[in-house]
C-alpha positions in Angstrom: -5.4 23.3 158.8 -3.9 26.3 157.8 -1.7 27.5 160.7 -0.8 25.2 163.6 -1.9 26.7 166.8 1.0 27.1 169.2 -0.2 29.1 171.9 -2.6 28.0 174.6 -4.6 31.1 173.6 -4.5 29.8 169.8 -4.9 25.9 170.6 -8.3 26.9 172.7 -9.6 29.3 169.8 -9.4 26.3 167.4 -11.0 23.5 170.0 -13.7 26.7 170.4 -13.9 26.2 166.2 -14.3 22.6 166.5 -16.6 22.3 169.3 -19.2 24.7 167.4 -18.5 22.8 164.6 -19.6 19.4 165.8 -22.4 21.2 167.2 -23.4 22.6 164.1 -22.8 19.4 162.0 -25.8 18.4 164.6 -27.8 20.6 164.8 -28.1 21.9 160.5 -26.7 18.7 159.0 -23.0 18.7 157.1 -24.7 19.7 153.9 -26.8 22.7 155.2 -23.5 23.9 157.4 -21.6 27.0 156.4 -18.1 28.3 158.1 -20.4 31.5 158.9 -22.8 29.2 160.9 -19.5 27.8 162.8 -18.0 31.2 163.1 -21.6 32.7 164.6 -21.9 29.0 167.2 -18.1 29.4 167.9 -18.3 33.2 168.9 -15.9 34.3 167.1 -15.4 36.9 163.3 -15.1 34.6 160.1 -11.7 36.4 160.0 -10.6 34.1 162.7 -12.0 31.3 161.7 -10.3 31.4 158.4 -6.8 32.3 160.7 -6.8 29.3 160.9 -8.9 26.8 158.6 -9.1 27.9 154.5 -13.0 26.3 154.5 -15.5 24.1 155.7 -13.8 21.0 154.2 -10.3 21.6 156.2 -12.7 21.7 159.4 -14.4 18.8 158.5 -11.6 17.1 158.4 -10.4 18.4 161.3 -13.2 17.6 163.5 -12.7 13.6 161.8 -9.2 14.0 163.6 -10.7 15.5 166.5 -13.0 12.2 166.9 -10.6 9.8 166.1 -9.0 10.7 168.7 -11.3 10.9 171.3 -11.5 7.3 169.6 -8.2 6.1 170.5 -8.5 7.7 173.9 -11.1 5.3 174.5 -9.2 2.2 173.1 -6.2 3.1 175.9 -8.4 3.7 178.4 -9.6 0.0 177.3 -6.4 -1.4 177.2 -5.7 -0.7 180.4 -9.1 -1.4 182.2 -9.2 -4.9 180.7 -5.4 -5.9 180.7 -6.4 -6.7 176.7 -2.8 -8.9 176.5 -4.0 -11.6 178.2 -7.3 -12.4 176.3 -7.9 -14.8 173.9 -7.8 -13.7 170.7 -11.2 -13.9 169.7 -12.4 -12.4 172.7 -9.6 -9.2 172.1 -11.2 -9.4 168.3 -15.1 -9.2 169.3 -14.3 -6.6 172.3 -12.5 -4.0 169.9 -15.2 -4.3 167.1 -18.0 -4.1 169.6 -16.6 -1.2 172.0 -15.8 0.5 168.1 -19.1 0.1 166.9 -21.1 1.3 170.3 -18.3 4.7 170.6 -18.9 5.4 166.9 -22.9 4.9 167.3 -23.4 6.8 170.5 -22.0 10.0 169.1 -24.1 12.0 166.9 -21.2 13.6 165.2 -19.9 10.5 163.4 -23.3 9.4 162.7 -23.7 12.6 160.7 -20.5 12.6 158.9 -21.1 9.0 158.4 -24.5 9.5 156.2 -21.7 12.1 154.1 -18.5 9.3 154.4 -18.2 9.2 150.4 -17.8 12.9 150.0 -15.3 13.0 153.0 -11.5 12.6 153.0 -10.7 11.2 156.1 -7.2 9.4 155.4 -5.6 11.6 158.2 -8.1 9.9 160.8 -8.1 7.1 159.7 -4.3 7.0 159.5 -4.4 7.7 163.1 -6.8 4.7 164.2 -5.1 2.5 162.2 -1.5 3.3 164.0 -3.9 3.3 167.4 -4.5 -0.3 166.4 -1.9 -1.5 165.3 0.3 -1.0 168.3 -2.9 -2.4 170.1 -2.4 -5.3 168.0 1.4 -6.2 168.5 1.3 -5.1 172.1 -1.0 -8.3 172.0 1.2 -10.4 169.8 4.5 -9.7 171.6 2.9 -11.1 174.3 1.8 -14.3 172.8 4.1 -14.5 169.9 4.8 -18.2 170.9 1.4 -19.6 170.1 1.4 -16.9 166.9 4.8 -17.4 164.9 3.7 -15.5 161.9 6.4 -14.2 160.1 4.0 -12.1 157.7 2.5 -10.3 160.8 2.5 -7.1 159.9 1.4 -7.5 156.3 -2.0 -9.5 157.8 -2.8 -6.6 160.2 -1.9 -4.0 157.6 -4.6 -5.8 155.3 -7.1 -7.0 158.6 -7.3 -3.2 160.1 -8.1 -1.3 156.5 -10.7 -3.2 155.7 -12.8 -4.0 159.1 -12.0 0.4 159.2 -13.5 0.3 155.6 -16.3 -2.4 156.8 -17.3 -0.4 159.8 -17.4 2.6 158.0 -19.8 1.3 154.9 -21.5 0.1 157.8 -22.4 2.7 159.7 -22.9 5.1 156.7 -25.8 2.8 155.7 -29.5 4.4 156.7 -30.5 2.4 159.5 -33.6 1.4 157.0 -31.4 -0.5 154.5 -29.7 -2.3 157.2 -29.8 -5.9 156.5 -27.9 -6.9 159.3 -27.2 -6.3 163.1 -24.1 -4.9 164.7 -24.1 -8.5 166.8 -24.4 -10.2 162.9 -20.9 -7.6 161.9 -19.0 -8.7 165.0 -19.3 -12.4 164.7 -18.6 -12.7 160.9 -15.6 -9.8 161.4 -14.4 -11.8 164.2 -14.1 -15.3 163.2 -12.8 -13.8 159.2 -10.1 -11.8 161.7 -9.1 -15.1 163.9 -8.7 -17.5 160.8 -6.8 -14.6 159.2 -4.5 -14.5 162.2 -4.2 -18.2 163.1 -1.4 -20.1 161.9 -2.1 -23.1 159.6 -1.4 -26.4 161.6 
């Protein structure tokens, strides 16, 4: 983003921007959408627009922030519904991967960014979910660090989160028609790969 909005009139003229966006992204596809089309859904001059963003790709990534969010809004609202330090860890695993996969599916922004994931850069957002779960994760293991005495913790999360974030993402940027697999399939073999990864030998 080019300029940091630091006004309330400023901040609500970008979330404007990035709710057309998303909308757009819809409704004409992230190939066949143009910051005019944004500017013209957002109700706003293209001088505005580019106030604020230099081109479609800085929005883009932008509204991949704006969703990972919303993301880890979800996860805390998780946390706290189902007390998440108290269950086993498979069952912690399997609920994070399957409430991931159904947010992500449900929202028909990421599935259209996700048909485009090659051509994105989305290291900011992902950056973000991977922090998001992360503290997730040690809240978890503080809590039963005696039955989890690994001393290279943080390098088997490090490794664990990127790639079930890089797993989830291949997967959901497949066309539903070259699925070999369900999202029930994803969560069992993630899962158990995830448990033995964190389960001390002995």
């Amino acid at each position: 983003m080019r300029r940091q909005p630091k006004q309330r009139r400023s901040r609500e003229m970008v979330d404007r921007i990035l709710e057309a966006a998303a909308a757009t992204l819809v409704e004409r596809g992230l190939e066949y959408t143009t910051t005019n089309h944004i500017a013209d859904q957002a109700g706003v001059n293209i001088a505005s627009l580019y106030h604020y963003f230099t081109n479609k790709e800085e929005i883009v990534a932008a509204v991949l922030e704006w969703q990972a969010r919303k993301l880890m809004e979800g996860f805390t609202r998780q946390q706290v519904e189902l007390d998440l330090a108290r269950l086993p860890l498979p069952v912690l695993v399997q609920t994070a991967l399957m409430f991931t996969l159904q947010t992500l599916r449900a929202d028909p922004v990421v599935r259209e960014l996700a048909k485009h994931w090659n051509q994105l850069s989305p290291q900011y957002a992902m950056s973000l979910l991977e922090q998001q779960l992360l503290d997730i994760a040690m809240t978890w293991f503080r809590a039963n660090y005696r039955d989890y005495p690994l001393e290279d913790l943080h390098v088997r999360l490090f490794v664990l989160i990127n790639s079930s974030m890089a797993t989830l993402a291949r997967y959901l940027a497949t066309p539903p028609s070259m699925v070999m697999v369900k999202d029930a399939q994803i969560v069992v073999v993630m899962t158990d790969m995830i448990v033995k990864t964190l389960t001390p030998e002995g």
